[in-house]
PAZAPA-4460 file (N, C-alpha, C; in steps of 0.05 Angstrom, whole numbers, plus 32768, in hexadecimal, padded with zeros to 4 digits):
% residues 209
    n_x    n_y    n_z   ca_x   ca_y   ca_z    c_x    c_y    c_z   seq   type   mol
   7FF1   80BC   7E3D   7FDE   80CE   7E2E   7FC1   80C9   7E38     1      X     A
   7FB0   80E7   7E45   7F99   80DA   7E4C   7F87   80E4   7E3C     2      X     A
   7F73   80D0   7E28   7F61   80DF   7E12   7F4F   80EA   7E20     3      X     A
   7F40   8101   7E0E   7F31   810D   7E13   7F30   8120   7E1F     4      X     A
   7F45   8134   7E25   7F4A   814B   7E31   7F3A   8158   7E3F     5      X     A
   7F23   8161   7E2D   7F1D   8173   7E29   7EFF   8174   7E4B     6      X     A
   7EFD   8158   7E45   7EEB   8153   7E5E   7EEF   8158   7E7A     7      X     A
   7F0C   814A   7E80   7F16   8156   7E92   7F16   816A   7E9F     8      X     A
   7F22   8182   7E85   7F1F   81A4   7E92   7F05   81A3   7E98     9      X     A
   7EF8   819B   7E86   7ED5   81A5   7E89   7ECC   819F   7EA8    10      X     A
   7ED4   8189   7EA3   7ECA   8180   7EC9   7EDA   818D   7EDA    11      X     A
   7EFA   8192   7ED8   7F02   81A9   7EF0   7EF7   81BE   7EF1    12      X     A
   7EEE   81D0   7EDC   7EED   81ED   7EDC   7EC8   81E8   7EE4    13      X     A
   7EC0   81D4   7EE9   7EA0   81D0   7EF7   7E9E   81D7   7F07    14      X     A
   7EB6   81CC   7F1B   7EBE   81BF   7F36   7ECB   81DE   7F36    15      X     A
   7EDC   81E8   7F32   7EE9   8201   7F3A   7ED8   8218   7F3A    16      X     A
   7EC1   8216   7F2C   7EA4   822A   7F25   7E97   8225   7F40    17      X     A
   7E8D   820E   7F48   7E7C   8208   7F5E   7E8D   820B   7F79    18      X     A
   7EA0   8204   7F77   7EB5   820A   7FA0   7ED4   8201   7F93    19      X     A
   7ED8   821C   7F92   7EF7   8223   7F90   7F02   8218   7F9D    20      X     A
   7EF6   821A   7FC4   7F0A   820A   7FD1   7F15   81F5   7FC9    21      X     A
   7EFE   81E3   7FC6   7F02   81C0   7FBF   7F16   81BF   7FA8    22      X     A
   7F0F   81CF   7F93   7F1E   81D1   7F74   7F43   81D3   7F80    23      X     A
   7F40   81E5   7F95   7F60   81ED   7F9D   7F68   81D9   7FB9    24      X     A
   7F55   81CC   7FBE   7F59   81B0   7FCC   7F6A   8199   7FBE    25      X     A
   7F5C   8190   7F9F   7F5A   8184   7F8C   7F71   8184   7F7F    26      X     A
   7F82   819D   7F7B   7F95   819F   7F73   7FB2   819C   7F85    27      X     A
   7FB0   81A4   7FA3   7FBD   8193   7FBD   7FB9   817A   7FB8    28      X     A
   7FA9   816A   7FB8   7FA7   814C   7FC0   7FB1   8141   7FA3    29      X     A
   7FB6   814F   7F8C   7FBC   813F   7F7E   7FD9   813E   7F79    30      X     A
   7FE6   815B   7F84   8002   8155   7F86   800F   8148   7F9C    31      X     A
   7FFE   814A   7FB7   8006   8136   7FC9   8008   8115   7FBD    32      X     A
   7FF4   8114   7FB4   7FF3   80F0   7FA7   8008   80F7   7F99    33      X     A
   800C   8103   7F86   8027   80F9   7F75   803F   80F8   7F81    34      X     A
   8043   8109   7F98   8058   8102   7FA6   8060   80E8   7FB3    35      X     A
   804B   80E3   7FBC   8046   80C3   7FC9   8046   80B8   7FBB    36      X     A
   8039   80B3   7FA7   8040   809D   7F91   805E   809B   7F7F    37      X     A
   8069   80B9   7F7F   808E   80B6   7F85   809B   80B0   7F98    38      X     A
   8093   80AB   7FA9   809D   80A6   7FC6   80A5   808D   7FC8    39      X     A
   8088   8080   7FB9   8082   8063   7FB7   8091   8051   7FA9    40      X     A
   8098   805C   7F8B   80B5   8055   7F7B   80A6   8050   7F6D    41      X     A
   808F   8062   7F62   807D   805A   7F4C   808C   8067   7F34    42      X     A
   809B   8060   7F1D   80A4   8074   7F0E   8090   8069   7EF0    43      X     A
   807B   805D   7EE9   806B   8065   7ED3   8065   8078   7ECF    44      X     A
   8067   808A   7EBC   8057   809F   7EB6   803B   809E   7EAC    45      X     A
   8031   8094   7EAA   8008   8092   7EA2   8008   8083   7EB5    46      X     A
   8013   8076   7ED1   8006   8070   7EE9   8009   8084   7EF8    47      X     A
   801E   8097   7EF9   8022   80B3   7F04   800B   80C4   7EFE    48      X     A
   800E   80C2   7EDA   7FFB   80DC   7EDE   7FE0   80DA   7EE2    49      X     A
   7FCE   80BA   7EE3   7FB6   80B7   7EE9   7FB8   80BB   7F05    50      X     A
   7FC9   80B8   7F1B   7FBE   80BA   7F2F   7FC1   80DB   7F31    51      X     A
   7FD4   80F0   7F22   7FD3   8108   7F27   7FB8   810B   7F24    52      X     A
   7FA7   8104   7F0F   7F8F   8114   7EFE   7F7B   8105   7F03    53      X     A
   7F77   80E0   7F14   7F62   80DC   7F27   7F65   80F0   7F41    54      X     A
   7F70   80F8   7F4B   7F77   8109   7F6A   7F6F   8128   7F5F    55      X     A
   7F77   812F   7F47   7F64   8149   7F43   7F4C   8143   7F3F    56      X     A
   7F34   8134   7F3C   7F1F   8130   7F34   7F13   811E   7F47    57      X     A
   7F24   8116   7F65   7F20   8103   7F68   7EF8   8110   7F80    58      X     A
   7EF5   8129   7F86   7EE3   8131   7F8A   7ED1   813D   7F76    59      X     A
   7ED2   813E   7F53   7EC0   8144   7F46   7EA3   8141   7F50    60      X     A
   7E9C   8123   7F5A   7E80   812B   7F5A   7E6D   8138   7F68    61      X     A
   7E83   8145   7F75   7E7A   815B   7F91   7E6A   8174   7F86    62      X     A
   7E74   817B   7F5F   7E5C   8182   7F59   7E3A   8181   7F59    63      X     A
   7E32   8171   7F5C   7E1A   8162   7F5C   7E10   815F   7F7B    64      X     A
   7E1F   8164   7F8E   7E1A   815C   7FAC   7E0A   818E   7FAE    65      X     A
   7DF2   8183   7FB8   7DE8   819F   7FBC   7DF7   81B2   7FCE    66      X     A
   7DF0   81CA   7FC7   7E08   81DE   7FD9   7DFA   81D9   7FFE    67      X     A
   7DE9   81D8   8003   7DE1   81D8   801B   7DEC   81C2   8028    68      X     A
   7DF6   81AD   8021   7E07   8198   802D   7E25   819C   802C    69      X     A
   7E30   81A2   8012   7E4A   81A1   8009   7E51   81B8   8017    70      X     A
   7E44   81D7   8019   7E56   81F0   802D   7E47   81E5   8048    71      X     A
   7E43   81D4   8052   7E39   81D8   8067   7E47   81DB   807F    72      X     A
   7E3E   81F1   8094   7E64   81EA   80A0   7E5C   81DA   80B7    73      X     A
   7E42   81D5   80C4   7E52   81C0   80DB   7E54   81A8   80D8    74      X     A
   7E4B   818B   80E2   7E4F   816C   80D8   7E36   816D   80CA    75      X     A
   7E39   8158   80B5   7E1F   8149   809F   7E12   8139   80B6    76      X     A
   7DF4   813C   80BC   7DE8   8123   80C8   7DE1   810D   80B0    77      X     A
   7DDF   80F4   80B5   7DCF   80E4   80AB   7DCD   80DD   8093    78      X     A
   7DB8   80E9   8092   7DB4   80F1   806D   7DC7   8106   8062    79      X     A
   7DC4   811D   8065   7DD8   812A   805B   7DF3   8113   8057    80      X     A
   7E01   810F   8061   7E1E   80FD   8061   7E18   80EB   8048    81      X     A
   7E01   80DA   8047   7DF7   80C5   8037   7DF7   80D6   801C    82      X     A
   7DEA   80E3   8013   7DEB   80FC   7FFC   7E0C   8102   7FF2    83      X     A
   7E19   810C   8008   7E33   8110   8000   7E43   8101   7FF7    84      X     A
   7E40   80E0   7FFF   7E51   80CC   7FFA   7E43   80C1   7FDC    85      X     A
   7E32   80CC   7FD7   7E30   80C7   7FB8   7E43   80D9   7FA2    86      X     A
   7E50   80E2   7FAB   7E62   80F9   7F9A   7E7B   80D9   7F8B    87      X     A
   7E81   80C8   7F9D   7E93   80B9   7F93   7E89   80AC   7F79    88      X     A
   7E65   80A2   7F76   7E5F   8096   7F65   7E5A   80AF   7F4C    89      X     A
   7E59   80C3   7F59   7E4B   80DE   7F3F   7E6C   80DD   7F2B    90      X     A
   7E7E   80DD   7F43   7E9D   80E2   7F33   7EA5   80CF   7F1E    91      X     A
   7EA1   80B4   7F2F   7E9C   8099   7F1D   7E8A   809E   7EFF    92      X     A
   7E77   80A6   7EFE   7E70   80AD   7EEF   7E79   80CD   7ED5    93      X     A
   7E7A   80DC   7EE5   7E82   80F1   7EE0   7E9D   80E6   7EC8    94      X     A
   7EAE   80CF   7ED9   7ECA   80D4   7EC5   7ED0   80BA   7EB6    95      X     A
   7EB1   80A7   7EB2   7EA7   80A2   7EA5   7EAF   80A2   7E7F    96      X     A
   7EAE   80BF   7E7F   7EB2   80C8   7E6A   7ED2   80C8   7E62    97      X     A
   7EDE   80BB   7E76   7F02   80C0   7E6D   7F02   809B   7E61    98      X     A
   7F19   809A   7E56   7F1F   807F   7E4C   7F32   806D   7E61    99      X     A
   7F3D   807A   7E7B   7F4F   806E   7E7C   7F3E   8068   7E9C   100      X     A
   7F38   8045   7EA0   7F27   803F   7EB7   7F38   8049   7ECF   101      X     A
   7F56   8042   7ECC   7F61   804D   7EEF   7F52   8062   7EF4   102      X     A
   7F56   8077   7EE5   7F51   8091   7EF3   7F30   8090   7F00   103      X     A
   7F23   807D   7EFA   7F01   807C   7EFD   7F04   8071   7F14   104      X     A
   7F13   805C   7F15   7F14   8049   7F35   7F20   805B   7F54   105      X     A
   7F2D   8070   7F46   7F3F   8087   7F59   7F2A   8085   7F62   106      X     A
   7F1E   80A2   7F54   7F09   80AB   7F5B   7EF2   80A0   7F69   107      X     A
   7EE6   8084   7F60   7ECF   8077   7F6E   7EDB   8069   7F83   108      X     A
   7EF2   8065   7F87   7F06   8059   7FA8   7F07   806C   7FBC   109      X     A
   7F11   808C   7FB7   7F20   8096   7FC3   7F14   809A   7FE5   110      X     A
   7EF6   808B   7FE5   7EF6   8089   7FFF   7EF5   8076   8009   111      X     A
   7EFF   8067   8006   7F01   8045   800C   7F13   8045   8022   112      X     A
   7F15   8034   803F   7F26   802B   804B   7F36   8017   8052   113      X     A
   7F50   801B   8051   7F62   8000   8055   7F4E   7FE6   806C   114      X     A
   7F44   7FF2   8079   7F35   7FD9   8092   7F1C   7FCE   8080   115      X     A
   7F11   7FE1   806F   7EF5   7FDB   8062   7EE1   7FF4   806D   116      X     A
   7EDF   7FFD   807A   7ECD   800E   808E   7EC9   8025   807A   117      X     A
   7ED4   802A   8066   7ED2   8033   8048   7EB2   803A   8037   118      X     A
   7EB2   804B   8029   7EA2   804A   8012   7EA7   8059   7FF2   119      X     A
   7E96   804B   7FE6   7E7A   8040   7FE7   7E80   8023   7FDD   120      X     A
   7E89   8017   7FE6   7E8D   7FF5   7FE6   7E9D   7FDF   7FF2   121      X     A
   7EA5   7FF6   8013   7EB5   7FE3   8022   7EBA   7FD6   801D   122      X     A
   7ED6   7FDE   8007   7EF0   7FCA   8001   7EFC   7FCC   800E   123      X     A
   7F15   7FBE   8015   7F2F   7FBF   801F   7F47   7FC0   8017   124      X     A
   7F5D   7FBF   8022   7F73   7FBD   8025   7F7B   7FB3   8008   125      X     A
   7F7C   7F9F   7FF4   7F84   7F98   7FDF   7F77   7F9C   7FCD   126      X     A
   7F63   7FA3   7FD5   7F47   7FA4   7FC4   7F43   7FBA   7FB9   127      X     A
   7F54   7FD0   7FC6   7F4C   7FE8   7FC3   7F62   7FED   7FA6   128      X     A
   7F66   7FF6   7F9B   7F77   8008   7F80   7F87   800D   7F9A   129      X     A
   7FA7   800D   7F93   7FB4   8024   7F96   7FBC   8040   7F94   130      X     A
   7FAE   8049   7F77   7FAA   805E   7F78   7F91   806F   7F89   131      X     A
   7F7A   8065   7F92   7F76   8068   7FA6   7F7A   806D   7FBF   132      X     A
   7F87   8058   7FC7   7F98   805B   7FE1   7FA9   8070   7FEF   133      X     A
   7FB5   8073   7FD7   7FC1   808C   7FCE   7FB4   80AE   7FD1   134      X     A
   7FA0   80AB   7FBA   7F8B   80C5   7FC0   7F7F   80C7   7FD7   135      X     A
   7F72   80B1   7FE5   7F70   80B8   7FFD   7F7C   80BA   8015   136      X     A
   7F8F   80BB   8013   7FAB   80C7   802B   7FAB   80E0   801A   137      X     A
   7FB2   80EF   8009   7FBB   80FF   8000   7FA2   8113   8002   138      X     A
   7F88   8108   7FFB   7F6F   8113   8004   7F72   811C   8021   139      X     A
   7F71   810B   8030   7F76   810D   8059   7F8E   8122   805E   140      X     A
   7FA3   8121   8050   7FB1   8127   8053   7FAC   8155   8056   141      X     A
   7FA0   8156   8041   7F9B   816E   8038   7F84   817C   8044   142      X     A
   7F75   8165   804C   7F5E   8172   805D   7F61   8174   807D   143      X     A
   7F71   816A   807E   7F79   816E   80A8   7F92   8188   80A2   144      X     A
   7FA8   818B   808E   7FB8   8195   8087   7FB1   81B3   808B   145      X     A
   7FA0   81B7   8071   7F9B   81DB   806F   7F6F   81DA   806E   146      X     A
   7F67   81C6   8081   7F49   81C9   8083   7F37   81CD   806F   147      X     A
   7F1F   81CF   8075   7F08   81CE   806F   7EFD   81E4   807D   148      X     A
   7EDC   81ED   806A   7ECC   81FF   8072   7EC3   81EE   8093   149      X     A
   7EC5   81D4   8096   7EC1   81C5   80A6   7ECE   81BD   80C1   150      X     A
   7EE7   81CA   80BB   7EFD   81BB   80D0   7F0A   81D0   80CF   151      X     A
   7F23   81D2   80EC   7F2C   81E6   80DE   7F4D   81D6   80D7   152      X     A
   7F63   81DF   80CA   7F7E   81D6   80C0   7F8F   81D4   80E0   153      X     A
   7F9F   81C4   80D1   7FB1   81B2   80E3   7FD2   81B1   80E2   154      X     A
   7FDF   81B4   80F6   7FF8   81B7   80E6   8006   819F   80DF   155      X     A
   8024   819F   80D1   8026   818A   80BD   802B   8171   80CF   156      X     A
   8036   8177   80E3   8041   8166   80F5   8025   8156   8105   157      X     A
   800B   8166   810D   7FF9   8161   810E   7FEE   814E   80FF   158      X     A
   7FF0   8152   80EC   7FDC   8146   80D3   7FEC   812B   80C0   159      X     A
   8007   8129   80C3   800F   8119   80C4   8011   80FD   80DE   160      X     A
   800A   8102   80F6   8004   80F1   8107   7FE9   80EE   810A   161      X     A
   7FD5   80FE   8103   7FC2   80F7   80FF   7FBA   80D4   80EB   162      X     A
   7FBF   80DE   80CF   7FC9   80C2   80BD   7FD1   80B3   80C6   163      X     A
   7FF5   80B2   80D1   7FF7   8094   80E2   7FED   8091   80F5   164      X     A
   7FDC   80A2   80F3   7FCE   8094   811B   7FB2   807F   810D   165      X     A
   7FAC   807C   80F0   7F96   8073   80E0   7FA5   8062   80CA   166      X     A
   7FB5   805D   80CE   7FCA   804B   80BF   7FC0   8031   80C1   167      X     A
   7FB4   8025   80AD   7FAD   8004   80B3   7F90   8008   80BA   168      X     A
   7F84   8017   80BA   7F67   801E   80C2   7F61   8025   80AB   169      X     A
   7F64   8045   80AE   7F5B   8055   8094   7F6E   8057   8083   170      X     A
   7F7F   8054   8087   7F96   8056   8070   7FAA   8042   8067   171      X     A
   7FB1   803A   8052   7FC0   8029   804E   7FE6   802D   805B   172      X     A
   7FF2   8016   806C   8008   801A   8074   801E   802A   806A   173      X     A
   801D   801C   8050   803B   801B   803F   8031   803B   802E   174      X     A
   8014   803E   802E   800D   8060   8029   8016   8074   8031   175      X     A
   8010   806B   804F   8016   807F   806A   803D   807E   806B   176      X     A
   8046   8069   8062   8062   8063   8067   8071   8081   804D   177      X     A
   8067   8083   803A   8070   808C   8022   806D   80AC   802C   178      X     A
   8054   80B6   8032   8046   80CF   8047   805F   80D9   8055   179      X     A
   805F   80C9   8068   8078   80D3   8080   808C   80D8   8073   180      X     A
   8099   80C6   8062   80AC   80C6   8052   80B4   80E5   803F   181      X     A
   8099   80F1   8038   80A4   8103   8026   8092   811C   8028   182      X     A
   8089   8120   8047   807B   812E   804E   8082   814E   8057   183      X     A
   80A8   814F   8054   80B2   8166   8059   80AE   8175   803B   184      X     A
   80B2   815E   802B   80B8   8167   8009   8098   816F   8007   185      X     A
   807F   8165   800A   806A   816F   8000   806B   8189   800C   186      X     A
   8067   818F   8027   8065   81A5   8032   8073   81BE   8026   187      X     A
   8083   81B9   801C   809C   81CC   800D   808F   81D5   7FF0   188      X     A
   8086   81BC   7FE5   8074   81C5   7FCB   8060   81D8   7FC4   189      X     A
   804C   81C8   7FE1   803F   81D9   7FEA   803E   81F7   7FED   190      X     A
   804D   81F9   8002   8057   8214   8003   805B   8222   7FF0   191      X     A
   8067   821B   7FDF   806C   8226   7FBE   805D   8231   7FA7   192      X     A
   8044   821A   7FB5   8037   8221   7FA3   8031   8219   7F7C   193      X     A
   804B   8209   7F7F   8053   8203   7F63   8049   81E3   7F5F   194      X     A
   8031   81E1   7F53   802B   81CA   7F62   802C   81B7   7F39   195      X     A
   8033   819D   7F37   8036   8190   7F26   801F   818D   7F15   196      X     A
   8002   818E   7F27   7FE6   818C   7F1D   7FDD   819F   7F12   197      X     A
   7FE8   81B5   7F13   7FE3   81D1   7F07   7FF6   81CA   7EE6   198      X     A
   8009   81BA   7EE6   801F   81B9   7ECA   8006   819A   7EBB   199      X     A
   7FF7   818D   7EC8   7FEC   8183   7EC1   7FD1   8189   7EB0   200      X     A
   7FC2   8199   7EC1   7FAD   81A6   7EAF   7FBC   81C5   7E9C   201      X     A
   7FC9   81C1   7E96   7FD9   81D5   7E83   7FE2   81C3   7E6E   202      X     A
   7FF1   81B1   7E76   7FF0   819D   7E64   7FD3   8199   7E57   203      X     A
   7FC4   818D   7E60   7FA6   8183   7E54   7FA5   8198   7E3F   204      X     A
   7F9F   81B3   7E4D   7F95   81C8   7E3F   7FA1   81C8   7E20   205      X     A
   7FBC   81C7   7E29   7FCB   81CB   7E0E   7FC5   81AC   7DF4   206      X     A
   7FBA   8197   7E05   7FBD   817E   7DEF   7F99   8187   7DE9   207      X     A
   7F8B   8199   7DEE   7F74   81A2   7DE2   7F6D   81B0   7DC8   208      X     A
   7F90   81C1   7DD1   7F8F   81DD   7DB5   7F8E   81CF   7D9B   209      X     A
***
C-alpha cells in the first residue's frame, strides 16, 4: 500500500502537462523495470510495486528543468547538462512528500553508475539501491529503444547490445543479465501497448475515490 495517493497523480499529470513524451517514456521504463525485477525473482509485492511507481516518477523533476534545455534538440553544453542533472535532486525532493523512502532513493539514484562515474553522488556498484539499478537499465533501455527529441531510436537487438556493451561500467551485470533474459517478453508488451503502469495509476486513482 503506497500512502498518499493522491500526490503521486498530482506529480504525473505535471509531468504529462509539461512533455508528454517523457510522461509516455515514464510509463515504458516503468514496465520495463518491473519486468526485470521479475526476471530477477523478485516476488514482493510493495518491492515490485515501488520500483513500478519509483520508474514512473523516476524523471519527475524534469518539471522544474526550463523548456529551453529540456526540448533542446542538439547536446547540453556545460552548464546546460549541470542544470539538468539537478532534476534527480528536484525528484528527490519532489517525492519527498510520499512515505515510503525506497521510492525517493529510485528516483535520486536512477543516474548513478555501477563503476561510480554516476550522479549526483558517484556511488557504486553496492552502494547504489537496487531498485535503481534497475530503473536505470530500464531508463537506457527505452531511450536508445524508441529515442528521444535528441537521438534518434534504435532497434531492439541494437539497443540491447548497446547495454551489454556498458555492463559493469554503466550498468549493473546481474541487471544487464535479467535485460537479455526477458527482452523478447518486454518488446511484446510493448508492442501491446498494455502496459502494467497504466493498471497502476488506475489503481492509485481508484484508492483516491
Amino acid at each position: 500500500m503506497i500512502n498518499q495517493p493522491r500526490n503521486i497523480v498530482d506529480m504525473l499529470e505535471i509531468l504529462e502537462t509539461k512533455d508528454p513524451a517523457t510522461y509516455a517514456h515514464s510509463i515504458r521504463v516503468s514496465e520495463i523495470a518491473l519486468q526485470i525485477a521479475l526476471e530477477m525473482g523478485m516476488e514482493d509485492q510493495h518491492v515490485l510495486r515501488n520500483i513500478s511507481v519509483a520508474a514512473l516518477l523516476h524523471d519527475i523533476g524534469k518539471v522544474f528543468v526550463p523548456d529551453e534545455i529540456l526540448f533542446k534538440k542538439g547536446g547540453l553544453n556545460v552548464a546546460e547538462f549541470k542544470v539538468m542533472k539537478k532534476h534527480v535532486a528536484m525528484g528527490k525532493i519532489i517525492t519527498s512528500q510520499l512515505d515510503d523512502f525506497e521510492i525517493r532513493m529510485i528516483v535520486f539514484q536512477h543516474h548513478e553508475a555501477f563503476d561510480g562515474s554516476g550522479y549526483p553522488m558517484r556511488l557504486k556498484a553496492d552502494e547504489i539501491c537496487i531498485g535503481a539499478k534497475i530503473c536505470a537499465t530500464a531508463d537506457a533501455f527505452d531511450v536508445i529503444r524508441f529515442g528521444r527529441h535528441y537521438r534518434e531510436a534504435r532497434s531492439a537487438e541494437q539497443t540491447v547490445a548497446e547495454i551489454e556493451r556498458c555492463s559493469g561500467t554503466k550498468f549493473a551485470p546481474d541487471v544487464v543479465v535479467a535485460l537479455n533474459r526477458c527482452a523478447t517478453k518486454i518488446e511484446k508488451i510493448l508492442a501491446r501497448n498494455n502496459f502494467h503502469a497504466k493498471n497502476v495509476i488506475a489503481k492509485i486513482r481508484d484508492e483516491m475515490s
